[in-house]
LUMVEXLO-82661 format. One record per residue (C-alpha): y, z, x. Coordinates in steps of 0.5 Angstrom, whole numbers. Each point is the difference from the previous one (the first is absolute). Layout:
N
py	pz	px
Y	Z	X;
...
//
This chain:
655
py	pz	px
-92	116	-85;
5	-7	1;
-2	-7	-2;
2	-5	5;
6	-4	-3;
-1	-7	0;
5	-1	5;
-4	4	6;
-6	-4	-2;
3	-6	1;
4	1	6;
-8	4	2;
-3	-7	-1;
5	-4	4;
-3	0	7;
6	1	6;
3	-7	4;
-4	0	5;
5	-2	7;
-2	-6	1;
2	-2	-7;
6	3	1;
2	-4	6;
-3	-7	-3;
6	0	-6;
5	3	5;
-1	-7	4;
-1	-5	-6;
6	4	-3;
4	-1	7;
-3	-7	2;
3	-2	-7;
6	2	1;
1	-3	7;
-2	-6	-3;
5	0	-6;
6	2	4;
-1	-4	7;
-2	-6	-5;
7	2	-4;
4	-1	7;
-3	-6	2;
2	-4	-7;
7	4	1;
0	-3	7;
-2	-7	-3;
5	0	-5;
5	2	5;
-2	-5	6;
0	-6	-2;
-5	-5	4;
-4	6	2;
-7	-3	-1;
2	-6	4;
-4	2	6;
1	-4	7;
-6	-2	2;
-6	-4	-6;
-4	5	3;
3	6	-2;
2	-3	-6;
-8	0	-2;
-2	7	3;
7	2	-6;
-4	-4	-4;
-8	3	2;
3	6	-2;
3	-1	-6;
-6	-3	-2;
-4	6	3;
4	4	-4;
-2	-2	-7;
-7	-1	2;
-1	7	2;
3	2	-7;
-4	-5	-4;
-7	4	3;
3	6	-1;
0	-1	-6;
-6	-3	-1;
-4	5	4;
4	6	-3;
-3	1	-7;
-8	0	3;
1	4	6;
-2	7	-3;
-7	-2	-1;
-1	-4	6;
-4	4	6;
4	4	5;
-1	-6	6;
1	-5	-5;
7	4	-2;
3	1	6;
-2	-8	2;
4	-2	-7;
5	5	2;
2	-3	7;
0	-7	-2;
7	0	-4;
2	4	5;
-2	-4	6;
3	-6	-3;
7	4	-2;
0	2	8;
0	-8	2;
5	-2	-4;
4	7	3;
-1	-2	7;
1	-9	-1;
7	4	-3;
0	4	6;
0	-6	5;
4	-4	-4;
5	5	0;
-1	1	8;
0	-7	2;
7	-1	-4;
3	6	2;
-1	-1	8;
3	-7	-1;
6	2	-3;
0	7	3;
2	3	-6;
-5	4	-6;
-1	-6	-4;
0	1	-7;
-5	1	-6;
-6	-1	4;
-1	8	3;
1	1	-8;
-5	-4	-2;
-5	4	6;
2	6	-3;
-2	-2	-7;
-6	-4	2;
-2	7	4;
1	4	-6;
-4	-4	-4;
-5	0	5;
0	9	0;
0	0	-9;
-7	-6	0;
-3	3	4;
1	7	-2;
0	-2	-8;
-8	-3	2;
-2	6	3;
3	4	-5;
-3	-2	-6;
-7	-1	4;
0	9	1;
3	0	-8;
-4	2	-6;
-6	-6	-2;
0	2	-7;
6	1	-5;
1	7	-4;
6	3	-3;
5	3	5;
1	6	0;
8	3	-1;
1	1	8;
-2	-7	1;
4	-3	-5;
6	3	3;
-2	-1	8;
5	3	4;
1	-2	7;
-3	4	5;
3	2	8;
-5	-4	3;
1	-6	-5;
8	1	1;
-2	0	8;
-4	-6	-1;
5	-5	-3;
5	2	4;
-4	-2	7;
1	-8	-2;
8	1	-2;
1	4	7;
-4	-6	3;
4	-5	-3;
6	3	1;
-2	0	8;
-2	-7	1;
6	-3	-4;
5	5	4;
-3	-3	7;
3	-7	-1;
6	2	0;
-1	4	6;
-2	-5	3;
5	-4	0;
6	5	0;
7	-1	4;
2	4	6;
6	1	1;
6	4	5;
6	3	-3;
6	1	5;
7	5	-3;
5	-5	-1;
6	-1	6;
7	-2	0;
-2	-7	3;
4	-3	5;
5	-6	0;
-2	-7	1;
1	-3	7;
6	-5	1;
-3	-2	7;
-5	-2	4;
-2	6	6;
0	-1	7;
-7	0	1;
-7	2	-5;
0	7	-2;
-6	0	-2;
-7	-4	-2;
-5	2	-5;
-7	-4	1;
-3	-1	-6;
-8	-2	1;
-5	-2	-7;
-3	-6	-2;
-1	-4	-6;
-3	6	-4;
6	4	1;
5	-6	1;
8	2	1;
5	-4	-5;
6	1	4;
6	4	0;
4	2	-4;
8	4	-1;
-1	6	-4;
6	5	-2;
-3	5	6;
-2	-5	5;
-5	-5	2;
-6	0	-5;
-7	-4	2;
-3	-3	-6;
-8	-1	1;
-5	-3	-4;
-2	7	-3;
6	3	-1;
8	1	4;
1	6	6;
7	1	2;
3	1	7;
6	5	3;
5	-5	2;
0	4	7;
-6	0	3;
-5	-5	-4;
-5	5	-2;
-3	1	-7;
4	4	-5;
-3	0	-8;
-6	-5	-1;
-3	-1	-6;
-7	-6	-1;
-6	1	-3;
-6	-5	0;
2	-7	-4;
5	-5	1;
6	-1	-1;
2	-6	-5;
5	-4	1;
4	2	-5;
7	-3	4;
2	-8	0;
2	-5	4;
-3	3	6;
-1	-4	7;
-4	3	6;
5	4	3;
3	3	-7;
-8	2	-1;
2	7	-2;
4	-2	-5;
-5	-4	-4;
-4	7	0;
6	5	-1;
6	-1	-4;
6	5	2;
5	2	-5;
7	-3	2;
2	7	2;
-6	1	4;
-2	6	-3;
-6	-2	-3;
-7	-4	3;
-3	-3	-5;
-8	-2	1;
-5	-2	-5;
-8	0	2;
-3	-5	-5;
-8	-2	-2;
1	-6	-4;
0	-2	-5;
0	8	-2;
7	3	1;
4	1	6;
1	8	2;
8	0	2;
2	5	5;
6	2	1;
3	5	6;
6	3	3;
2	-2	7;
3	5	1;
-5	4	0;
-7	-3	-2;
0	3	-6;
-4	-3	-7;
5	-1	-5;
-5	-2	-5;
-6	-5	0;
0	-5	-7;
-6	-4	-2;
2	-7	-2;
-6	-4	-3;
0	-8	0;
2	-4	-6;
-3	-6	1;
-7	1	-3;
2	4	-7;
-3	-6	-6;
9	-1	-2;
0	-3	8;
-6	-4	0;
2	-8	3;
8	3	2;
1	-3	7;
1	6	4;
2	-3	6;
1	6	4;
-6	5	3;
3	7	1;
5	3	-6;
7	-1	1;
4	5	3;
7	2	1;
5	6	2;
7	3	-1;
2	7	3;
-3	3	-7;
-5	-5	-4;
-6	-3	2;
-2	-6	-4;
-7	-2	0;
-1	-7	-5;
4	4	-6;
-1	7	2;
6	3	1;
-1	7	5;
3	5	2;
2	1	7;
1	7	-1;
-7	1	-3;
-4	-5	-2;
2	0	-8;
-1	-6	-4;
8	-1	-1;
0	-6	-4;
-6	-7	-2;
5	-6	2;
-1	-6	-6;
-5	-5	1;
5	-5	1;
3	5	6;
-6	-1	4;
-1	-1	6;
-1	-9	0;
-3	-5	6;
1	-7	-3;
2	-5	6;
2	-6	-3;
-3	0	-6;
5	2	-5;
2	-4	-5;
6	5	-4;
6	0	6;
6	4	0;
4	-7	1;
-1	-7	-4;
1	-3	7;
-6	0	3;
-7	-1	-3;
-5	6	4;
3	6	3;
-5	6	3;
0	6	-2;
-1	5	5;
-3	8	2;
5	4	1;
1	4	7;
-3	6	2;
5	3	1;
6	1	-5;
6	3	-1;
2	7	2;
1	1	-8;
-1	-8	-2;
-7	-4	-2;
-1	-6	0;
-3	-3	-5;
0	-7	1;
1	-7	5;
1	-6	-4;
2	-5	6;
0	-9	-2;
3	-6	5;
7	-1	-4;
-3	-8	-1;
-4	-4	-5;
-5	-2	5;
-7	1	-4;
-2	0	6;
3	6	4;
-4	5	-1;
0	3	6;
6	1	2;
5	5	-3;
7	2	3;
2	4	-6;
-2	6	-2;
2	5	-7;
-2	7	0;
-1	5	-5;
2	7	2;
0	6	-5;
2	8	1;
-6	4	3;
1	5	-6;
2	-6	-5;
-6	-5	2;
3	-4	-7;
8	-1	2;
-3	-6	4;
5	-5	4;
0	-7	2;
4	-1	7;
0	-7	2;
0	-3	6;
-4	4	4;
-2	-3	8;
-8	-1	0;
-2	1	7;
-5	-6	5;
-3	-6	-4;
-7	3	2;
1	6	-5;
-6	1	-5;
0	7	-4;
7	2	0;
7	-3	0;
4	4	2;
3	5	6;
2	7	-1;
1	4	6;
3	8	-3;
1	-3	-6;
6	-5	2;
-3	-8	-1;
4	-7	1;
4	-5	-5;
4	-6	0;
7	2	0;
2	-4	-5;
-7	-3	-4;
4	-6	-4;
1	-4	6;
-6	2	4;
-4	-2	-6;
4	-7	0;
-1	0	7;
-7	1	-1;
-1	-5	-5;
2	-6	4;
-5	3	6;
-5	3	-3;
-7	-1	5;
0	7	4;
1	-4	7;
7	-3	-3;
0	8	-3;
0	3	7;
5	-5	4;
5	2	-5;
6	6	1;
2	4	-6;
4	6	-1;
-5	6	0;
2	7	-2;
-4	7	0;
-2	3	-7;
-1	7	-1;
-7	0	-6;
3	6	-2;
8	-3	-2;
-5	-6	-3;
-3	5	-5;
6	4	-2;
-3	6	4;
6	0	4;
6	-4	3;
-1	-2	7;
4	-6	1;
-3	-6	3;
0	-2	8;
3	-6	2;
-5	-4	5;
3	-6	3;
-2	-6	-1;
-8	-1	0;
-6	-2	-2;
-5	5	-3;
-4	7	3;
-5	1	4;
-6	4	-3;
-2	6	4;
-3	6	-3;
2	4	6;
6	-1	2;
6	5	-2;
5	-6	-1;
0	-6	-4;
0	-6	5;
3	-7	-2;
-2	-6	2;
5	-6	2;
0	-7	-1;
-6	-4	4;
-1	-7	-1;
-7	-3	-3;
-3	0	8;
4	6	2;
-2	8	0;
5	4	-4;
3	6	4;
2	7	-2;
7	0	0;
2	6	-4;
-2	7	-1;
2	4	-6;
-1	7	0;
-1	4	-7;
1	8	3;
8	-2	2;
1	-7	-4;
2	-4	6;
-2	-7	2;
-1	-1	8;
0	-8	3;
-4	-1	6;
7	0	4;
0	7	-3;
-6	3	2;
1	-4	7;
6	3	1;
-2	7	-3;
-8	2	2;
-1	5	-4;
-3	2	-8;
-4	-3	-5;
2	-7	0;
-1	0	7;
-6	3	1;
-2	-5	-6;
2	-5	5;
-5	1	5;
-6	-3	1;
-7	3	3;
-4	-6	4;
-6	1	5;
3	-2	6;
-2	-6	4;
-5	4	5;
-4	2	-6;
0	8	1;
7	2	-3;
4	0	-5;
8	-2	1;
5	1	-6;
4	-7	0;
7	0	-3;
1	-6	-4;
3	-3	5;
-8	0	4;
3	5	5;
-3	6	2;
2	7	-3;
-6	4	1;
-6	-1	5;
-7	5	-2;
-6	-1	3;
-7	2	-3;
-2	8	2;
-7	0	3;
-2	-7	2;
-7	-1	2;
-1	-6	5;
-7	-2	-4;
3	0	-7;
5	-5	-3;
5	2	-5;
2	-5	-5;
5	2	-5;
-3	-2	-7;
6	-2	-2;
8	0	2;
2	8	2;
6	1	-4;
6	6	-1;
0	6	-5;
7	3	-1;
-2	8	-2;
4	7	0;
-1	3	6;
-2	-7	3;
0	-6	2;
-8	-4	1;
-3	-6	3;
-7	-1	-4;
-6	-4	3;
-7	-1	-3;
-4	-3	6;
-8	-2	0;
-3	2	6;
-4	-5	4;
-5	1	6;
1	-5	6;
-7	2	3;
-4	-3	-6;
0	-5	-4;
0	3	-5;
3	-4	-6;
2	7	-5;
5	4	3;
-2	8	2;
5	4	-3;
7	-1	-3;
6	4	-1;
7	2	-1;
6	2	5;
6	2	-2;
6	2	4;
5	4	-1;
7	-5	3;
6	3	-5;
//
């Protein structure tokens, strides 16, 4: 007859796991986990975003603290109720089990608030407070099934038996701890879902050449209605036609009929990435276009987080790459630096996108190289003791542009007043800038005598138009003639030989010789314009004129005698001027002489509403196209209603 072994009278002793059990230690295996990795990301994200606890109302700002103090509330009783649970009475278990648990779930649903709340202000998922939901629920799921566990465990001790020092896991146990994961995982993917881009693709087209006259007659019109939710920053000229840049994202237009092609947006603003910027250059304050115009540059941001930059073809509306920048201005070394401006400095050649002193590839996104700390992107407006030159005792140091060179950055403006005027600090006619390689941002070289644009500038020094700009012809005698005038209005009425310069040629990348100009007095910043405009000498009490454009595609230079005698190309088209008409419901295209080249009337007027153009209609030169753009708020006549009804944008096709 066989003896029982002590083997089979240990493993006959051991009482099966009762299914319960094995769903009790599943959960607590699982909810520890979610907590453990959810918890985790969110110290990721803390390190990785600064200012992240940094909520916009007080009031969140306390429900974030209520819930951190939840938290350790909860753990602290889970603690204490712990070792005492297994001797307690069933209900006065399950009580005891709850209380942790309920504690975690508030402070899981004071993150989740939070998370809502900020998230819908900036429309995009805000970050650290879904992770924090997600571990404060974890929690929740591990306390409540650890207390109950251990009230359904052995009350006495014994010596375990070999099977149960050496507890495997179960099916129902493995089942159980997955179920916490798996919701996890679902309630941090629903974010991003929830706030995901849409887009539209078009397959890219040989685009049509730039119109160089006006049609006889509007042949087309594109009404677009929104309201200040969905509001239209203007229209811009990409590399296939007319794009429309919006507050949620850009759509480009077939240059023919004005429909929509490719589209991309998705449910947060856009910043306003680009500089120098007045009401009718909106679309370049919110998308910077390389000098090529291959590439719309856009950045969505939630302060003071991190900026999302997106970039796309505008040929095709296609997502090149997408590159998160994350804000500086709170990191410990940067506490008490003045950051004058809000938004990350940006600026573009055809290859490189440069944000603050990452350099990227246009092709992919890659980091191609970090620009030195003395090479980043500096505003100091009168401030500057150390100046190129010892004649003058303040000088400013300025953003560069936007838009660069198609193979050249810039990557400093220093400009001064060539006096010892302690006073002068204001006005400053003379202007260095430093330009280096895209592929080599270290050969930096210094160019003197760049022409500043108006006296009202702010930001920015400088006008770049296809990566061509504007020097003195000859910087000795306009620095001496600058010395003896130095107030911007003794500045303005003086005359100097102007000359074109190439930022490529200045920087070594090639060897473009500079275009003589004539005798001027400086350049006029537009954004939009295909030519760079140069403005003559005016007296202190006078308006200067445009009297030369220069066109950077043929490297010529047209008088106002020119485009008078020859109506047609970009210096013409620069030249016209779009106005409301004296009846208040059409738009005429002025020349610069105030006569009329082209008369529209709005599309579709109704007599009960008013149409008011927001701000002065302006001309869009694209391939295929030429566009008259209006933005007009729309006014019922009937009421007295104060707010306007609607708004919109019309653009007619006039080239």
């Amino acid at each position: 007859m066989r003896t029982p072994s002590r083997d089979d009278v240990a493993a006959t002793a051991t009482p099966p796991r009762r299914r319960s059990t094995e769903i009790l230690r599943g959960l607590r295996a699982g909810g520890l986990l979610t907590a453990l990795t959810a918890a985790a990301w969110a110290w990721w994200q803390t390190a990785h975003y600064n200012g992240t606890f940094q909520l916009s109302e007080d009031v969140r700002n306390l429900a974030l603290g209520g819930g951190l103090i939840l938290v350790a509330a909860a753990c602290c009783v889970w603690l204490l109720l712990a070792p005492a649970t297994s001797q307690t009475k069933r209900r006065r278990a399950l009580v005891r089990a709850l209380v942790p648990a309920v504690l975690f779930a508030a402070a899981s649903l004071l993150f989740c608030w939070t998370w809502w709340r900020e998230s819908q202000d900036i429309q995009m998922s805000y970050p650290v407070l879904a992770q924090l939901a997600v571990a404060a629920a974890g929690l929740a799921v591990a306390a409540g099934s650890d207390l109950q566990l251990r009230r359904t465990g052995p009350h006495t001790p014994k010596a375990p038996a070999r099977a149960e020092q050496h507890p495997h896991t179960t099916t129902i146990a493995t089942g159980a701890a997955a179920a916490p994961l798996a919701a996890a995982v679902i309630a941090l993917t629903i974010p991003s879902l929830m706030y995901a881009p849409t887009s539209v693709q078009v397959a890219a087209t040989e685009p049509a050449p730039i119109p160089e006259t006006l049609t006889d007659e509007v042949r087309w019109e594109r009404v677009i209605e929104y309201d200040r939710d969905d509001d239209i920053k203007g229209v811009i000229a990409g590399a296939a036609g007319p794009i429309v840049v919006t507050k949620h994202g850009a759509m480009g237009l077939a240059p023919d009929t004005g429909e929509t092609t490719w589209s991309y947006t998705r449910p947060a603003d856009l910043d306003s990435i680009g500089r120098d910027c007045n009401t009718r250059e909106q679309a370049y304050c919110t998308a910077v276009l390389t000098p090529d115009r291959t590439r719309l540059i856009m950045g969505y941001g939630y302060h003071p987080l991190e900026t999302e930059f997106v970039v796309l073809n505008t040929f095709t509306g296609e997502v090149v790459f997408e590159h998160v920048y994350r804000d500086l201005s709170k990191l410990e070394e940067n506490r008490g630096r003045p950051w004058i401006y809000w938004y990350p400095s940006v600026q573009v050649t055809d290859h490189v996108l440069v944000v603050e002193q990452e350099v990227l590839s246009l092709t992919d996104g890659s980091l191609l190289r970090t620009l030195p700390d003395e090479r980043a992107p500096k505003l100091n407006l009168g401030n500057r003791s150390e100046c190129p030159r010892d004649d003058s005792p303040r000088c400013g140091g300025y953003l560069p542009p936007s838009r660069a060179g198609h193979s050249t950055l810039i990557l400093g403006i220093t400009c001064w007043s060539p006096d010892n005027d302690p006073e002068n600090y204001v006005d400053y006619p003379w202007c260095e800038m430093e330009v280096a390689p895209d592929s080599d941002p270290s050969a930096v070289s210094t160019a003197s005598g760049i022409v500043p644009p108006d006296p009202d500038r702010w930001e920015s020094d400088s006008v770049v138009v296809d990566g061509w700009t504007v020097r003195y012809a000859d910087p000795d005698a306009a620095y001496e003639e600058l010395s003896r005038h130095n107030l911007m209005e003794e500045a303005t009425s003086l005359s100097f030989p102007l000359e074109a310069v190439s930022l490529d040629a200045l920087a070594g990348v090639d060897d473009a010789e500079p275009v003589a100009l004539g005798s001027l007095n400086r350049p006029e910043h537009y954004e939009g314009a295909h030519t760079l405009a140069l403005l003559g000498a005016a007296g202190p009490n006078e308006t200067a004129t445009v009297q030369t454009w220069f066109d950077p595609v043929t490297r010529q230079a047209f008088t106002r005698d020119d485009i008078d005698a020859h109506p047609s190309g970009p210096g013409y088209l620069d030249s016209l001027r779009p106005t409301k008409s004296r009846t208040n419901d059409s738009i005429d295209l002025l020349h610069p002489d105030d006569t009329i080249a082209m008369h529209v009337d709005y599309p579709n007027q109704q007599e009960i509403l008013d149409y008011e153009s927001e701000y002065p209609p302006y001309l869009v030169q694209a391939p295929g196209t030429v566009a008259i753009v209006d933005h007009c708020s729309i006014w019922r006549t009937d009421t007295n209603d104060p707010a306007p009804t609607g708004y919109e944008t019309v653009i007619y096709g006039v080239g």
